[in-house]
Structures are given as structure tokens and as C-alpha cells.
ROSE-4610 file (N, C-alpha, C; in Angstrom, 1 decimal, always signed):
// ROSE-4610
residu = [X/X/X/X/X/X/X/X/X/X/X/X/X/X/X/X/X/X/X/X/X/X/X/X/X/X/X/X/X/X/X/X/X/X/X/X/X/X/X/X/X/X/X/X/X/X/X/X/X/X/X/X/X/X/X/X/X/X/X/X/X/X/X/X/X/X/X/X/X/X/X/X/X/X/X/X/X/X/X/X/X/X/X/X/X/X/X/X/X/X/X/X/X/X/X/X/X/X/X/X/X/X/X/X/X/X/X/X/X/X/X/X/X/X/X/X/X/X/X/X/X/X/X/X/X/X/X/X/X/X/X/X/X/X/X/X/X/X/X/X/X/X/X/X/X/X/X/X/X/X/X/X/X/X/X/X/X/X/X/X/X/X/X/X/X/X/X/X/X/X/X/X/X/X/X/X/X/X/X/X/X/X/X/X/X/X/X/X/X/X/X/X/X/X/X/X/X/X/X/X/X/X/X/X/X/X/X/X/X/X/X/X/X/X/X/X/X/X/X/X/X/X/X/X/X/X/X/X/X/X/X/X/X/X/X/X/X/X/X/X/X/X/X/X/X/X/X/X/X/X/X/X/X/X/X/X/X/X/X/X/X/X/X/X/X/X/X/X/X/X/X/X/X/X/X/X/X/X/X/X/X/X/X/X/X/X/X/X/X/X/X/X/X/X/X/X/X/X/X/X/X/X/X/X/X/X/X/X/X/X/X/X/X/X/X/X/X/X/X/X/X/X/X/X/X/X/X/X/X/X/X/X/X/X/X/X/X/X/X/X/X/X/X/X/X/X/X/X/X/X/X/X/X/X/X/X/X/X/X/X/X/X/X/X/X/X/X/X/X/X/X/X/X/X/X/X/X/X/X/X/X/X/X/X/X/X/X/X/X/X/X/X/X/X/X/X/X/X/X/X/X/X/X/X/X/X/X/X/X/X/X/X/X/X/X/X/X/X/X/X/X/X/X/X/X/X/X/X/X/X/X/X/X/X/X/X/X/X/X/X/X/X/X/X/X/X/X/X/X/X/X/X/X/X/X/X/X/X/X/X/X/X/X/X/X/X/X/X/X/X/X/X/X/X/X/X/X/X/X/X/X/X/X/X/X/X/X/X/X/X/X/X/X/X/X/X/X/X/X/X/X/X/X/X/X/X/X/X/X/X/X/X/X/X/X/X/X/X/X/X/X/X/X/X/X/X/X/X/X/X/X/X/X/X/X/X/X/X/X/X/X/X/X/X/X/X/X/X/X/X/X/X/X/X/X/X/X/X/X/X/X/X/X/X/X/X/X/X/X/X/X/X/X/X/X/X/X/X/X/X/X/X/X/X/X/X/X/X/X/X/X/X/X/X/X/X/X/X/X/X/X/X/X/X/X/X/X/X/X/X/X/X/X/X/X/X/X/X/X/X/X/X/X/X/X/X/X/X/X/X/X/X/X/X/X/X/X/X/X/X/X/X/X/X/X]
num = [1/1/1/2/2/2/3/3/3/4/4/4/5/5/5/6/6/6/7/7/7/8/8/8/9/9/9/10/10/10/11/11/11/12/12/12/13/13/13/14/14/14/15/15/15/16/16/16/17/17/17/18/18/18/19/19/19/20/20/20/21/21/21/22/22/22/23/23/23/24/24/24/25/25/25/26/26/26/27/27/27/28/28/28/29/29/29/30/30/30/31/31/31/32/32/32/33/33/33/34/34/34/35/35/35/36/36/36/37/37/37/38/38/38/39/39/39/40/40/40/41/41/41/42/42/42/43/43/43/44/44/44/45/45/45/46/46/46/47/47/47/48/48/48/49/49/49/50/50/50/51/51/51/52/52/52/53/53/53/54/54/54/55/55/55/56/56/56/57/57/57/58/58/58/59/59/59/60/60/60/61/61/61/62/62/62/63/63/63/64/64/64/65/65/65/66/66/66/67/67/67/68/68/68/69/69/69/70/70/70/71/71/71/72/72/72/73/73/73/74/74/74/75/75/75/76/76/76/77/77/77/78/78/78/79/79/79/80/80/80/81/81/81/82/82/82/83/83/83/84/84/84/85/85/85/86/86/86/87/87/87/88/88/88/89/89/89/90/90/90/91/91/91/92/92/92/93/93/93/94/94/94/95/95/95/96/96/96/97/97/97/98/98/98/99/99/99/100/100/100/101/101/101/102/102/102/103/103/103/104/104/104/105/105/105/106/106/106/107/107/107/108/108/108/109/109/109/110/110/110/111/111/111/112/112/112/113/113/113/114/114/114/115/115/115/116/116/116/117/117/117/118/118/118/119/119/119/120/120/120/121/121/121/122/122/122/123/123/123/124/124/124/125/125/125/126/126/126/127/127/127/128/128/128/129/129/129/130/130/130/131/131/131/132/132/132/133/133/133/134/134/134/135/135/135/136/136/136/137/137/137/138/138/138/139/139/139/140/140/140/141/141/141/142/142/142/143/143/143/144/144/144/145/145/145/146/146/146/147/147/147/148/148/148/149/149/149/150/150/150/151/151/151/152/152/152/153/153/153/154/154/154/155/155/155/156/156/156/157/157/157/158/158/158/159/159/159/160/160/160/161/161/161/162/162/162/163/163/163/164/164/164/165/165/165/166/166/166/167/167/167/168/168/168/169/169/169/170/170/170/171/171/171/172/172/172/173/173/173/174/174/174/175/175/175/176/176/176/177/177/177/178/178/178/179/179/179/180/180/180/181/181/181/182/182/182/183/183/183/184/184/184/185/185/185/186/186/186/187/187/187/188/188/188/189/189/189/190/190/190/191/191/191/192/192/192/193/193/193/194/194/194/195/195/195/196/196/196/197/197/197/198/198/198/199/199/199/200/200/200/201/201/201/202/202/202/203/203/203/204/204/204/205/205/205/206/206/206/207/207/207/208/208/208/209/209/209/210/210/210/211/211/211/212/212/212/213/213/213/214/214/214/215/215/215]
x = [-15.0/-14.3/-12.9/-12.1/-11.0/-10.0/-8.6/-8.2/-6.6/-6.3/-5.3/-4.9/-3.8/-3.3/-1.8/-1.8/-0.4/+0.0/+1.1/+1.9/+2.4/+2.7/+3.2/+4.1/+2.7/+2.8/+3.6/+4.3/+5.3/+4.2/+3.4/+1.9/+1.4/+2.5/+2.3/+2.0/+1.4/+1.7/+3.1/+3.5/+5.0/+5.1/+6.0/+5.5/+6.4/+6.1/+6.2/+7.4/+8.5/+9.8/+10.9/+9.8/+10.8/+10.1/+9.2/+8.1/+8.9/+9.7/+10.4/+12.0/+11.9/+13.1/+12.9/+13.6/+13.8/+13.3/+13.6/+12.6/+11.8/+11.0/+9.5/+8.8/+9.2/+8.4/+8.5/+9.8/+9.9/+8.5/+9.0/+7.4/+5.8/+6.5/+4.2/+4.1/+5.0/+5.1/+4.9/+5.3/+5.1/+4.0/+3.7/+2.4/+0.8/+1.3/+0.4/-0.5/+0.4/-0.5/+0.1/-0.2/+0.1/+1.3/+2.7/+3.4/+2.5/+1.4/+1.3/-0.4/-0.1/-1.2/-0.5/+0.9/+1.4/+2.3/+2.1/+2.4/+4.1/+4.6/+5.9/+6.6/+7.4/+8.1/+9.5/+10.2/+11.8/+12.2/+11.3/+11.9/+11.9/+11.5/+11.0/+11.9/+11.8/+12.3/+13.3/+14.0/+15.3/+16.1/+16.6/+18.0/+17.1/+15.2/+14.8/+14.5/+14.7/+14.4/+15.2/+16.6/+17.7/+17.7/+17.0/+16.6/+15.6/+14.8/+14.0/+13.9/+13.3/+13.5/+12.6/+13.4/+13.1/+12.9/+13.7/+14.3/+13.8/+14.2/+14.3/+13.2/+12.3/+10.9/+10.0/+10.4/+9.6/+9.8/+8.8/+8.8/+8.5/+7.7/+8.2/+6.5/+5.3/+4.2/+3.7/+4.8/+5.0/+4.8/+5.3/+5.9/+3.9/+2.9/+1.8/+1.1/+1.3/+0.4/+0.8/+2.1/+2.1/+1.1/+1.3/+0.9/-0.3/-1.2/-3.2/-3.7/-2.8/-3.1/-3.0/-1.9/-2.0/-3.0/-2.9/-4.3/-6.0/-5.8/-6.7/-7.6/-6.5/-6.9/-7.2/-7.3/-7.4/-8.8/-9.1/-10.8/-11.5/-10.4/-11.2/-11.1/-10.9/-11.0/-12.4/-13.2/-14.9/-14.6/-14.3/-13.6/-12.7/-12.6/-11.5/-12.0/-11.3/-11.2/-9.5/-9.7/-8.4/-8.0/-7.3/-6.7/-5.0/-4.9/-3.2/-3.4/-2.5/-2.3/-0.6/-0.7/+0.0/+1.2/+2.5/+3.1/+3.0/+1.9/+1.8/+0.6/-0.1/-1.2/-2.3/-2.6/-3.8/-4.0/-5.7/-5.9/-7.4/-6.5/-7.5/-8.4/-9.2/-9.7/-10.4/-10.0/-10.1/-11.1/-12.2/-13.6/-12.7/-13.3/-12.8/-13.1/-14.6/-15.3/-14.2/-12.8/-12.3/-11.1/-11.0/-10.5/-9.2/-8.0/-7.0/-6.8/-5.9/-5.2/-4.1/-3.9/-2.6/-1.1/-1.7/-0.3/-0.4/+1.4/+1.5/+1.0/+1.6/+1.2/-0.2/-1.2/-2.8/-2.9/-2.1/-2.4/-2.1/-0.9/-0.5/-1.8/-1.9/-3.0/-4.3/-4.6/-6.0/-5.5/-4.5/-3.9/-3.9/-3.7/-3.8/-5.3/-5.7/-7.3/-8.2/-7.5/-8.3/-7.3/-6.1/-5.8/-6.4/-7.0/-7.3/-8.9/-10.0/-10.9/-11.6/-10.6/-10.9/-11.4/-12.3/-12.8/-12.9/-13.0/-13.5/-14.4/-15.3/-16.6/-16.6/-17.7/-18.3/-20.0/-20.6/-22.3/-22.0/-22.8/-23.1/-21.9/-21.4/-20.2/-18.9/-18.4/-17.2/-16.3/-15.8/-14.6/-13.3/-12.7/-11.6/-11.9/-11.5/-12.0/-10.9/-10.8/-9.5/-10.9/-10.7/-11.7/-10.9/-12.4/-11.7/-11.6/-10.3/-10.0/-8.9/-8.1/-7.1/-6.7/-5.4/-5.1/-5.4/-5.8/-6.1/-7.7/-8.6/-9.5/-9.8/-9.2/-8.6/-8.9/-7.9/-7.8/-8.2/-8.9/-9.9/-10.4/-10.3/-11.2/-10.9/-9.6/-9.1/-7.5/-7.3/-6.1/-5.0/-4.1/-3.2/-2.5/-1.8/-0.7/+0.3/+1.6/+2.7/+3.6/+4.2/+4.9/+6.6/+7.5/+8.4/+9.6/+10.8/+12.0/+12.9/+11.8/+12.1/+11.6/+10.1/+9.4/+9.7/+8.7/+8.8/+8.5/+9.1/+8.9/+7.4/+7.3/+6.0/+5.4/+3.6/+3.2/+2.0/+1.4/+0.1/-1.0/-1.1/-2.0/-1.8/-1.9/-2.0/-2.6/-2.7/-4.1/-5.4/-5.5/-7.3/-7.8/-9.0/-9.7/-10.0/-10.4/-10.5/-9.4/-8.8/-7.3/-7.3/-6.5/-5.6/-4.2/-4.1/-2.7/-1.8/-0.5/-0.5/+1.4/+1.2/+2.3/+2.8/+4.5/+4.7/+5.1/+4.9/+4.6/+5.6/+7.1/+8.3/+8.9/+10.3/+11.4/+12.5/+12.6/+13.8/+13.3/+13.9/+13.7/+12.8/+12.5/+11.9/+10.3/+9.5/+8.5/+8.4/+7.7/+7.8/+7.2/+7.8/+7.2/+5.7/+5.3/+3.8/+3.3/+3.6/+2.4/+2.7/+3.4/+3.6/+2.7/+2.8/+2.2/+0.4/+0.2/-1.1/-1.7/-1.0/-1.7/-1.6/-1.3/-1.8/-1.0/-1.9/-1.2/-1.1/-0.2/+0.3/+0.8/+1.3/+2.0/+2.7/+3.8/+4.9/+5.4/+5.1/+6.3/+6.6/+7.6/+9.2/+8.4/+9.3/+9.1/+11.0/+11.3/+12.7/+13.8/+15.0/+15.7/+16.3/+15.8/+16.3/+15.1/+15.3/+14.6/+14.1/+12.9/+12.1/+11.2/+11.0/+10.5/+8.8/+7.8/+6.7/+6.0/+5.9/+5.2/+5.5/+6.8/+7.0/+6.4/+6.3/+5.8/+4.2/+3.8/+1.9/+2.0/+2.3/+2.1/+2.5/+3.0/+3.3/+2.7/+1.9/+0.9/-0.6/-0.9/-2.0/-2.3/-1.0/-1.5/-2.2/-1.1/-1.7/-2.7/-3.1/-4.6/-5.7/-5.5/-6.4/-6.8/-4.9/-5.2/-6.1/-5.7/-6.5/-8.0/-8.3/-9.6/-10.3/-9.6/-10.1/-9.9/-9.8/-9.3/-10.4]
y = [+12.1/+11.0/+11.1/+10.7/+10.6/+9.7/+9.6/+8.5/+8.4/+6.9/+6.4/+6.4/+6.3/+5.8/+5.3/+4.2/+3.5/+4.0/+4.7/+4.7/+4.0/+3.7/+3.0/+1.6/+1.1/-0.3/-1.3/-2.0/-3.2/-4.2/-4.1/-5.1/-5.3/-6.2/-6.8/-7.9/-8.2/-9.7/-10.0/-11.0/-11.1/-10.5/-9.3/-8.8/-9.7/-9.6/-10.2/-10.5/-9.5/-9.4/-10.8/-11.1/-11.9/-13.6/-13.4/-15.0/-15.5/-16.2/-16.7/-17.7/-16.5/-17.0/-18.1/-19.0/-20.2/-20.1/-19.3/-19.1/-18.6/-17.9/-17.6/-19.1/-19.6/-20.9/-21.7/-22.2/-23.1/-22.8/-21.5/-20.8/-21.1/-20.9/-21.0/-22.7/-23.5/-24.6/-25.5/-25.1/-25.5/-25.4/-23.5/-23.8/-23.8/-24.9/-25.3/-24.0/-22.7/-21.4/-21.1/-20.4/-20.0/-18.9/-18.4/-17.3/-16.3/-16.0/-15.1/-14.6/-15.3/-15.2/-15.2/-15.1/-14.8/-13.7/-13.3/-12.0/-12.2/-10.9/-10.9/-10.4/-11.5/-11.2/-11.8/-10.9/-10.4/-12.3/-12.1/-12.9/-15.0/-14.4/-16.1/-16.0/-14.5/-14.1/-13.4/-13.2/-12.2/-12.3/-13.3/-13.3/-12.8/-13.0/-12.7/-11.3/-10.6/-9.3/-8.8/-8.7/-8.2/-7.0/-7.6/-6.9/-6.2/-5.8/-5.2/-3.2/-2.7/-1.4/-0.6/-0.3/+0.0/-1.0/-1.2/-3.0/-2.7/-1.8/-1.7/-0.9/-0.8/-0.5/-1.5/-2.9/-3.6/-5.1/-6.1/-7.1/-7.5/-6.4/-6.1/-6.5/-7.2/-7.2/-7.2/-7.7/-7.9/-6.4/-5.3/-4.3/-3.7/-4.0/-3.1/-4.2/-5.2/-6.4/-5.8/-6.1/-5.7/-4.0/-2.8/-1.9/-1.9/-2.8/-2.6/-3.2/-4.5/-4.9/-4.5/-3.5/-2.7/-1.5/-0.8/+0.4/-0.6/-1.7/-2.1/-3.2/-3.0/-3.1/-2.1/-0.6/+0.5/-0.2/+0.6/+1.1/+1.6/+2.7/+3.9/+3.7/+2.8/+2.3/+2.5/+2.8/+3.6/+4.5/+5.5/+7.2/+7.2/+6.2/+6.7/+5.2/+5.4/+4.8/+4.3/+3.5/+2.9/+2.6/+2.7/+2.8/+2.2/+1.3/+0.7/+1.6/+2.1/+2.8/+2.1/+1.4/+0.4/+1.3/+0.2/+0.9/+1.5/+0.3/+0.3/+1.4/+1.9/+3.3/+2.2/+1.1/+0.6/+1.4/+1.5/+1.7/+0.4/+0.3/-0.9/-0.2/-0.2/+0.1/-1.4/-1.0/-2.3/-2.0/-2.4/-2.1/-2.0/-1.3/-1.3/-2.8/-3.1/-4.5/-5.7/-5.5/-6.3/-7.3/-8.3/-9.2/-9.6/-8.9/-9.5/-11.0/-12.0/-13.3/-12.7/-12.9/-12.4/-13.0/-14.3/-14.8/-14.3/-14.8/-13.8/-14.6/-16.0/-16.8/-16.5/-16.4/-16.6/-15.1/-14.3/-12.6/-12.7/-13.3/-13.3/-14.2/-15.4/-15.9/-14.9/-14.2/-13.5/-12.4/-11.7/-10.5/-11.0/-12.4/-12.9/-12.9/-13.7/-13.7/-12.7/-11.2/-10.3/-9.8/-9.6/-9.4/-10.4/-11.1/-12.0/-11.7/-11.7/-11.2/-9.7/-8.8/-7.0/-7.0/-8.0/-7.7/-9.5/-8.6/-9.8/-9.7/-10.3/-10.0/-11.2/-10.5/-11.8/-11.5/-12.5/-12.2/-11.1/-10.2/-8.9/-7.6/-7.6/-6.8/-7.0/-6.0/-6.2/-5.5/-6.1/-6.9/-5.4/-6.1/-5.7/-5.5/-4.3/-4.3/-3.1/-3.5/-2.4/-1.9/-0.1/+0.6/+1.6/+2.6/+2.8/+4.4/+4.6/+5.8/+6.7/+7.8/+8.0/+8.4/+8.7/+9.2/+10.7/+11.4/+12.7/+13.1/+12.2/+12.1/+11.4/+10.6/+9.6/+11.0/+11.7/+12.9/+14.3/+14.3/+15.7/+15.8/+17.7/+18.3/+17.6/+17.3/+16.9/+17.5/+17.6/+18.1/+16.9/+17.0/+15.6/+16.2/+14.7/+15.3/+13.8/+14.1/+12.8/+12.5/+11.6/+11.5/+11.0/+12.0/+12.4/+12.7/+12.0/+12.6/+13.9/+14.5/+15.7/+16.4/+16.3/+16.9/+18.2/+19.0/+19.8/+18.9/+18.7/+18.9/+18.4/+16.7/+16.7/+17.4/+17.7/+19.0/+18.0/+17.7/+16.8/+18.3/+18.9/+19.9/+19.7/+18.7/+18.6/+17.2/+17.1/+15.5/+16.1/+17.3/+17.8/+18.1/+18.1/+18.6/+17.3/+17.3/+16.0/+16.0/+14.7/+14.6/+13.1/+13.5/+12.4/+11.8/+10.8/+10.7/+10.1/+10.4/+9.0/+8.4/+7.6/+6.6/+5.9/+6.0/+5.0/+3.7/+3.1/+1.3/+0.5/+1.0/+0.4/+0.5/-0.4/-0.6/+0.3/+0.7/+1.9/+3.3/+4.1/+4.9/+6.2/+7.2/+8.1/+8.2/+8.9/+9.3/+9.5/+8.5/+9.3/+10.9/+11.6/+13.0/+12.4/+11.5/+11.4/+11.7/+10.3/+10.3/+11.7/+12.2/+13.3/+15.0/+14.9/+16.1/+15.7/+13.8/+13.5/+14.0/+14.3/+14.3/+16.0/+17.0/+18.3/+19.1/+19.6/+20.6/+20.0/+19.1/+18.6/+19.1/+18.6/+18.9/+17.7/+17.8/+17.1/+16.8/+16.3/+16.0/+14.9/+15.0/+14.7/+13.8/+12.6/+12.3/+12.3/+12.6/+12.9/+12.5/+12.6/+12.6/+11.3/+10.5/+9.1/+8.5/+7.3/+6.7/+5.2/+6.4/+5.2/+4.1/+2.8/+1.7/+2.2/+1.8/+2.2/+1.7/+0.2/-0.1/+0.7/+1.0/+2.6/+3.8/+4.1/+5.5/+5.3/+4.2/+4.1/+3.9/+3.4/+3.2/+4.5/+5.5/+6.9/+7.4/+8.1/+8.6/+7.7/+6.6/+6.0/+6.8/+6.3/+7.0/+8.3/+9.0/+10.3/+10.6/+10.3/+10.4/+9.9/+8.7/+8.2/+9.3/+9.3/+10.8/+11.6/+12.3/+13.9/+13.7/+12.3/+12.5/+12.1/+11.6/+10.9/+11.9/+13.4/+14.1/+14.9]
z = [+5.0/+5.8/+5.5/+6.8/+6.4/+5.7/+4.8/+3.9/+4.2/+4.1/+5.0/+3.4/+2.5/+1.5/+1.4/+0.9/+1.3/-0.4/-1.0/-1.6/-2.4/-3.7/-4.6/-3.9/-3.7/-3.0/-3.8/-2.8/-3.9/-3.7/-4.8/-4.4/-6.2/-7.0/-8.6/-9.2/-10.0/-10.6/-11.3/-11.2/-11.9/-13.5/-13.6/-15.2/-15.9/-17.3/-18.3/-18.4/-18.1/-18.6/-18.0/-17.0/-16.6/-16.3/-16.2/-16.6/-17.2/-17.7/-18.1/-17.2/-16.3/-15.0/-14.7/-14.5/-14.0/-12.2/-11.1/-10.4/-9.9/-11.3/-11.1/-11.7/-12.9/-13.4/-11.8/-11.6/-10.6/-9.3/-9.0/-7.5/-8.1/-9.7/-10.3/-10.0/-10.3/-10.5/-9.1/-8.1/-6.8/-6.3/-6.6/-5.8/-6.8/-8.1/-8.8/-9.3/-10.0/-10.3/-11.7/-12.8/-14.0/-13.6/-14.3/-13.6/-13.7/-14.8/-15.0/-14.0/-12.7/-11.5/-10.4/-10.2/-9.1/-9.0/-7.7/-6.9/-7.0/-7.5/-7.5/-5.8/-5.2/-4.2/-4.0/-3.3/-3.6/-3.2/-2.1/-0.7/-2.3/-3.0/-3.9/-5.3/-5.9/-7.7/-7.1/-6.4/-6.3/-7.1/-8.0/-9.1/-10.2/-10.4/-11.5/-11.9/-10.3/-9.9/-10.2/-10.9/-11.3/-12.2/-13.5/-14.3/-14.5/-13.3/-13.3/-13.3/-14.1/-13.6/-12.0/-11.5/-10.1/-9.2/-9.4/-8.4/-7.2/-7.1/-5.2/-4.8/-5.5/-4.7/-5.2/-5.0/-6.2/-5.1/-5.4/-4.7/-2.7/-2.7/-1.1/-0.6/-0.9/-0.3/+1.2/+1.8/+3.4/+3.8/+3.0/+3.5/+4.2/+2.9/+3.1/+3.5/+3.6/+4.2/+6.0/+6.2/+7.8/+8.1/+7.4/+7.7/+7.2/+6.8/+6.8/+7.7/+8.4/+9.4/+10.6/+10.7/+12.3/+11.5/+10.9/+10.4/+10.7/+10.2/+10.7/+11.6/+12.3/+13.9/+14.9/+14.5/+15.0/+15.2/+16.9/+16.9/+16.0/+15.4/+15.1/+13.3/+12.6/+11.8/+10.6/+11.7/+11.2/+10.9/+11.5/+10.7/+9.8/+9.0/+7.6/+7.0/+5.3/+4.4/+4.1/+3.4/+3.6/+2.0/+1.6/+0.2/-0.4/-1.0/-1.6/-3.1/-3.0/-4.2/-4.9/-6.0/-6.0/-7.2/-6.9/-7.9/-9.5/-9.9/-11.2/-11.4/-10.2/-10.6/-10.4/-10.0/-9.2/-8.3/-7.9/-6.4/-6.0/-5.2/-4.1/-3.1/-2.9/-1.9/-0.8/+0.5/+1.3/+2.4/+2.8/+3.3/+5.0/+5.5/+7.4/+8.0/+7.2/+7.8/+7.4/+6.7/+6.1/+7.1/+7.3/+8.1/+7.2/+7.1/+6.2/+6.6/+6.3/+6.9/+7.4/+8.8/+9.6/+9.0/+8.3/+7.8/+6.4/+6.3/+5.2/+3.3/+3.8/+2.5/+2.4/+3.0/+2.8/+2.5/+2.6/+2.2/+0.8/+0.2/-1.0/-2.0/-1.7/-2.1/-2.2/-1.3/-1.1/-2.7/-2.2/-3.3/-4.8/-5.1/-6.4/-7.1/-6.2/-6.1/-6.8/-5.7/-6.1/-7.7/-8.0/-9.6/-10.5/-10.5/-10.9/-11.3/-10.1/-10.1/-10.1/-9.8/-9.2/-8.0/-7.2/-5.8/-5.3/-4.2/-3.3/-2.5/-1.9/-1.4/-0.4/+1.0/+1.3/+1.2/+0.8/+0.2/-1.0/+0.0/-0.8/-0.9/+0.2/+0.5/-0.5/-0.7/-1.3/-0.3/-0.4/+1.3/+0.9/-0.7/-1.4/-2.6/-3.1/-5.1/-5.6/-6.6/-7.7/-7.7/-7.6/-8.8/-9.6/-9.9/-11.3/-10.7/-9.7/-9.8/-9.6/-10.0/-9.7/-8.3/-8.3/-7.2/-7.0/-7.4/-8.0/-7.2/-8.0/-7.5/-6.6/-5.6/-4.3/-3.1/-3.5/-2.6/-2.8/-4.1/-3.7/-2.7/-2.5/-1.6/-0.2/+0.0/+1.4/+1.6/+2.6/+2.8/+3.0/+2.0/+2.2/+2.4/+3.6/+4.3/+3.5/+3.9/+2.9/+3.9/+4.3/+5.2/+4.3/+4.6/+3.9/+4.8/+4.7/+5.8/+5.2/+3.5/+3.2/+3.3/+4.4/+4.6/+6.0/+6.3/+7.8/+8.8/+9.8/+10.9/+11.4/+11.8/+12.1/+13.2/+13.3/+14.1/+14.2/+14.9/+15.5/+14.4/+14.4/+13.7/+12.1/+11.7/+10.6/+10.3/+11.3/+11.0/+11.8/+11.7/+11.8/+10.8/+10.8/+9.5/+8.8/+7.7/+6.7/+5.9/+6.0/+5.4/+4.8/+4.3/+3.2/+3.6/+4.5/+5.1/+4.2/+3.2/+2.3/+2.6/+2.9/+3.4/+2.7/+2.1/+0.9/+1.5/+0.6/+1.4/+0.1/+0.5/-0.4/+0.3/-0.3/+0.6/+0.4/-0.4/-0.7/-2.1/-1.9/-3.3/-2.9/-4.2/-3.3/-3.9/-3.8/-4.8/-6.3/-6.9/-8.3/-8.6/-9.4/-9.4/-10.2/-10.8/-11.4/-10.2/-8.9/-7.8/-6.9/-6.8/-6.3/-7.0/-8.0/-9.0/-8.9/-8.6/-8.6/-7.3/-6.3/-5.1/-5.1/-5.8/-6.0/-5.2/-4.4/-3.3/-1.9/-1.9/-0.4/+0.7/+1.9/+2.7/+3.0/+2.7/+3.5/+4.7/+5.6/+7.0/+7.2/+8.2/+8.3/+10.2/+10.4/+11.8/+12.2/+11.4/+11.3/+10.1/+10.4/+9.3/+8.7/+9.6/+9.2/+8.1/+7.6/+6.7/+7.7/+7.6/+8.8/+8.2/+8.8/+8.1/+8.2/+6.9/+6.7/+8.0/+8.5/+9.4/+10.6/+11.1/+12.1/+11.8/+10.3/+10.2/+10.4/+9.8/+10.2/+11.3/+12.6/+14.0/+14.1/+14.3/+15.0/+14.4/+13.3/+12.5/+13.0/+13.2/+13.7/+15.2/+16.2/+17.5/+17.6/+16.7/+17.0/+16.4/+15.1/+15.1/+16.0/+16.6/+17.5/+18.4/+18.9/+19.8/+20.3/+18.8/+18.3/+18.0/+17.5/+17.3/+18.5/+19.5/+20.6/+22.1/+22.0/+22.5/+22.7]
């Protein structure tokens, strides 16, 4: 089957370093939660975000909240698995049957939830759950493709076959060479030379999959 993977997702609990900021206490404080259970976002800790290393790919949950939501609303949503591969080397895996909250506070809420618990379920199903795997073993024995403005030249012939599409889901910065060396023997491409927003790169990568497989 095929695998959608979003990239060193701005998707954390507020780390340690900065629990302490006067507006992270103040955000745990309002919405009645411990700091050390809430999701770090730019748009709430920005002066606490200062000191953070890798600032700028950091705080951004909107960024992969908007793009699992248009991934999964695809029809074709049955043909692949869906995967956040988070900055800190989490991987989520999130069920097709899974109904995110369109708004974004009830997404944040749901995201704590699951750091808190590892899954989320409804009955028997588990909806959303951290497991226990790398990115390495994520994408064995599949052809991943990376979507990169250092990459070639995108070519619709490289979403056949069983593939590993993986999309970084940050706001600025490039790949780390860990997640890059984890994903083995890749292929890179390019939708051109600009530094395109993630939710544009998953909608032009979705169509044409639909496409190709719908062809």
C-alpha cells in the first residue's frame, strides 16, 4: 500500500526549556491544562520561542493540521496510509477512517490528548496512535519519492509503483540530514524553484496521484 508522510512536523509538547515563560504558564493557565500537556504554538509562545533551537521550523501545528485534512478528504484515501513524522522522531500514524476536527482549537486539544495518551480510539479502532517505528522502517521496500525545490524536475512517473510520498510539514528551514539519510535511497523532486507552502505541495501531489491512479 501506498504512504503519504508529512515531515518533521511542527507537532510538540511545550519542551522544558521554556515552561517556565510567562506566556506558556499564562496559555496552560487559561485553558485550565499543566504546561507540561500543551502543544507548543508560535501563534500563543512566540517571545518564549525565542530561545529555542530551530525556531523556525518549530511551533507551526496548523501547518499539518490543514494538510491531513485536505489528504483526507481524498476519495482515494483507501489506497494509502497516512503518517506525521514529527520533529522530535515521533511517528503518528492516523487511520483513513479518521475524522480530524476541522477547527483548529479542537485539533490541538485532540493532539494533546493523544501525547498524553499514545492513541486515540473510537470502541475498538484506533482512530490515531504514536507507534513504535522508525522512519527507516516507515518506508522500506517502497520507492520514496521527497518533495524538495532541490530536487528534479517533477515528472507524474514517479508516483507509480508503491511509493512513499514524504512532504515536510514546517514553516521554514531545510531537511535534517538524520531524516534524510533515514529515508535511504530517495528521489527528490522539485514543483519548482520557489519555496512552496506544504498545504500547496500536498494538493498538487494529491491530484495527480488521484489522477494516475484513477487513469
Amino acid at each position: 500500500m501506498d504512504t503519504f508522510i508529512f515531515l518533521e512536523a511542527s507537532l510538540e509538547i511545550v519542551p522544558p526549556e521554556i515552561r517556565n515563560h510567562p506566556a506558556v504558564i499564562s496559555d496552560a493557565k487559561r485553558r485550565k491544562k499543566k504546561v507540561s500537556e500543551i502543544l507548543l504554538d508560535d501563534s500563543k509562545h512566540h517571545s518564549a520561542m525565542e530561545r529555542l533551537k530551530f525556531r523556525e521550523k518549530r511551533g507551526r501545528p496548523d501547518i499539518v493540521h490543514q494538510c491531513l485534512l485536505l489528504l483526507l478528504d481524498s476519495p482515494m484515501r483507501k489506497n494509502f496510509e497516512v503518517y506525521v513524522h514529527t520533529l522530535n522522531g515521533l511517528i503518528i500514524r492516523i487511520s483513513s477512517e479518521t475524522r480530524l476536527p476541522r477547527n483548529y482549537n479542537r485539533f490541538i486539544g485532540l493532539m494533546e490528548t493523544l501525547f498524553k495518551e499514545k492513541v486515540i480510539k473510537s470502541g475498538d479502532k484506533k482512530l490515531i496512535e504514536i507507534v513504535d517505528l522508525s522512519l527507516s522502517e516507515l518506508v522500506k521496500g517502497k520507492e520514496v519519492v521527497i518533495l524538495s525545490e532541490k530536487g528534479e524536475k517533477f515528472s507524474p512517473e514517479v508516483l507509480h509503483g508503491e511509493i512513499a510520498v514524504c512532504i515536510g510539514a514546517f514553516a521554514h528551514g531545510d531537511f535534517f540530514k538524520s531524516t534524510l539519510d533515514a529515508l535511504g535511497d530517495y528521489k527528490a523532486v522539485s514543483l519548482g524553484r520557489e519555496s512552496y507552502s506544504s498545504l500547496y505541495v500536498t494538493s498538487r501531489i494529491l491530484s495527480e496521484y488521484e489522477r494516475i491512479r484513477t487513469s
